[in-house]
C-alpha positions in Angstrom: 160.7 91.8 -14.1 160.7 95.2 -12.5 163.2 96.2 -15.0 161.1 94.9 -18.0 158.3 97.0 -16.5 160.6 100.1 -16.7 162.0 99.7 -19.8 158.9 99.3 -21.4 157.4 102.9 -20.2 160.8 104.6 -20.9 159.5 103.5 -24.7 156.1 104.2 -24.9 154.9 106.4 -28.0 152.9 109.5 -26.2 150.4 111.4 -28.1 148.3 114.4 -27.2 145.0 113.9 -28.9 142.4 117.2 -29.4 139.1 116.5 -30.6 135.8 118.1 -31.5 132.7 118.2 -33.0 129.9 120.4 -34.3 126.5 119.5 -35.3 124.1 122.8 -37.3 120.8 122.4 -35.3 121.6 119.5 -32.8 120.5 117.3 -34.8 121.8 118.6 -37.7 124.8 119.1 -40.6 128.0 117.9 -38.4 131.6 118.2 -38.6 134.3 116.6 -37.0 138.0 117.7 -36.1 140.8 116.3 -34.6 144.8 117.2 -33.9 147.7 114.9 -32.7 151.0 116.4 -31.3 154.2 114.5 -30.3 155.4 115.2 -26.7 157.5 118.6 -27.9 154.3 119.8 -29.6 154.7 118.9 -33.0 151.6 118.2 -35.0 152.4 114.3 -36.3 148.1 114.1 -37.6 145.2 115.8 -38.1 141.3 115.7 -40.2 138.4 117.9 -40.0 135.1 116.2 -42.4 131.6 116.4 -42.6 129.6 113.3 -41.6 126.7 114.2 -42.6 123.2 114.7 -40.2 124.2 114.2 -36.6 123.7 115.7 -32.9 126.5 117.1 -31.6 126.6 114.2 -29.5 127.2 111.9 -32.0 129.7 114.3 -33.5 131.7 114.5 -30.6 132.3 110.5 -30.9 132.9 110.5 -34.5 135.7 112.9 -33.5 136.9 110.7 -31.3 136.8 107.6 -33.4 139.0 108.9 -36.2 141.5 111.0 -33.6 142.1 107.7 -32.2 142.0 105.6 -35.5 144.8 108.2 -36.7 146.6 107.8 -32.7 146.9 103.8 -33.5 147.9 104.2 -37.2 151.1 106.4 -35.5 151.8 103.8 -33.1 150.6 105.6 -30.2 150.4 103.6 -26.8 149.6 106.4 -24.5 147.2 109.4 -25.3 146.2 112.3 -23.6 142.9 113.1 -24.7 141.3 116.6 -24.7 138.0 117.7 -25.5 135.4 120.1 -24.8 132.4 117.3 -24.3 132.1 117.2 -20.9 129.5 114.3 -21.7 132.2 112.4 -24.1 134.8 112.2 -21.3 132.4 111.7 -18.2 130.6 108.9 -20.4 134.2 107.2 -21.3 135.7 107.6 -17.4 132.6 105.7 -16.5 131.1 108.6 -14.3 128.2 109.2 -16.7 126.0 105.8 -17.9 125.4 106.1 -21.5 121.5 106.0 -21.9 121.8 106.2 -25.9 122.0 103.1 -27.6 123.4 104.7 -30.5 125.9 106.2 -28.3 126.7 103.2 -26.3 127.7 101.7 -30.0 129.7 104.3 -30.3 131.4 104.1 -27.0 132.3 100.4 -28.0 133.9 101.4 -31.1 136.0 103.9 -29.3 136.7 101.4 -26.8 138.2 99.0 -29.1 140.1 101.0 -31.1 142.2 102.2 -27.7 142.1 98.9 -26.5 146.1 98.3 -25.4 146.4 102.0 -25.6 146.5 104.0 -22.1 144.1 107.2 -22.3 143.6 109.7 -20.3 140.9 111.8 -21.1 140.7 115.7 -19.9 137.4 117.8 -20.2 138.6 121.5 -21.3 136.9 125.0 -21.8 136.2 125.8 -25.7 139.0 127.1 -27.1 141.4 127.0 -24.1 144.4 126.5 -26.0 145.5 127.0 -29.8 144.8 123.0 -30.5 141.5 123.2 -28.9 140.7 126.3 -31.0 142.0 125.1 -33.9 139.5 121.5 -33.9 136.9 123.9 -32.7 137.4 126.1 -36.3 137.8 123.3 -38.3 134.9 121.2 -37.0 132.4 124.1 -37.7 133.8 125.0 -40.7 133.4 121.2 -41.9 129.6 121.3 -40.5 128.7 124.6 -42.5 130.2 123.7 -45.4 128.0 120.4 -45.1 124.8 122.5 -44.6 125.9 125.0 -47.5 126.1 121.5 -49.7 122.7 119.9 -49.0 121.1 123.5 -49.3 122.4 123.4 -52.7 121.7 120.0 -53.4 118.3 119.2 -51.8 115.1 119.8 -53.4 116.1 121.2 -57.0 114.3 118.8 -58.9 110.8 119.6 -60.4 108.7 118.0 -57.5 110.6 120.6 -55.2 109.6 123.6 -57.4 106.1 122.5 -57.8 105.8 122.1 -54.1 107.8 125.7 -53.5 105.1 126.9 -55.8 102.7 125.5 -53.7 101.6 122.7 -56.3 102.8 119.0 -56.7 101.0 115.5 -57.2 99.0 115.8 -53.8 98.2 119.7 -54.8 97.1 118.7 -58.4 95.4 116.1 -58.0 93.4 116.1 -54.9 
């Protein structure tokens, strides 16, 4: 038994997962990062996106979710996780009760995609290593580029002019 025990830890796929996110505003345009390396440092996965209108919070978990989605999809069995959310990794150790119900839905996604997976989470400095720096840059990059596109997208139709110009129905007409 002890053997079977041994033999299965000698085979275990480890994966070092980096994540982040970035929200414009808190709440506001958000991007999410994440990087996966192999155990000599080779980069086997990785995604930055926009998600849209988020707190960084909520940013932070929807980097999480994919880093991991990606993890499982590779066949990973062990992770170790780092990010810079303090929060993130206090709340998934357990040390920190999640008072957010949005959160707390979040937390239970996370928790069942690394369900058979062994994680072990690390809270790290912003941009304490090249990984960390590079989800830090991409994750920003994905949130600006996010605000730039509903800047250019939101309120270009007439009722937006009129009501630039100071005008519109409620202006018109009373």
């Amino acid at each position: 038994m002890a053997r079977e025990k041994h033999a299965d830890r000698a085979v275990r796929k480890k994966l070092y997962l980096y994540t982040d996110g970035s929200s414009i505003g808190n709440p506001g345009a958000a991007g999410i990062a994440y990087l996966l390396t192999d155990e000599q440092g080779q980069v086997v996965g990785q995604g930055a996106e926009p998600i849209g209108y988020a707190t960084n919070n909520q940013a932070e978990y929807h980097a999480l979710l994919k880093g991991l989605e990606a993890a499982r999809s590779l066949g990973a069995q062990e992770i170790e996780w780092y990010s810079d959310s303090e929060l993130l990794v206090k709340q998934w150790t357990g040390a920190y009760t999640i008072k957010d119900a949005h959160l707390r839905r979040l937390m239970q996604d996370a928790r069942a995609l690394a369900h058979g997976m062994i994680i072990a989470p690390h809270a790290v400095p912003r941009n304490s290593s090249p990984q960390m720096t590079a989800v830090d840059g991409w994750a920003r990059q994905c949130a600006t580029a996010n605000t730039v596109s509903r800047a250019t997208t939101r309120g270009t139709g007439s009722a937006a002019r009129a009501k630039r110009r100071g005008g519109g129905r409620k202006g018109r007409h009373g």
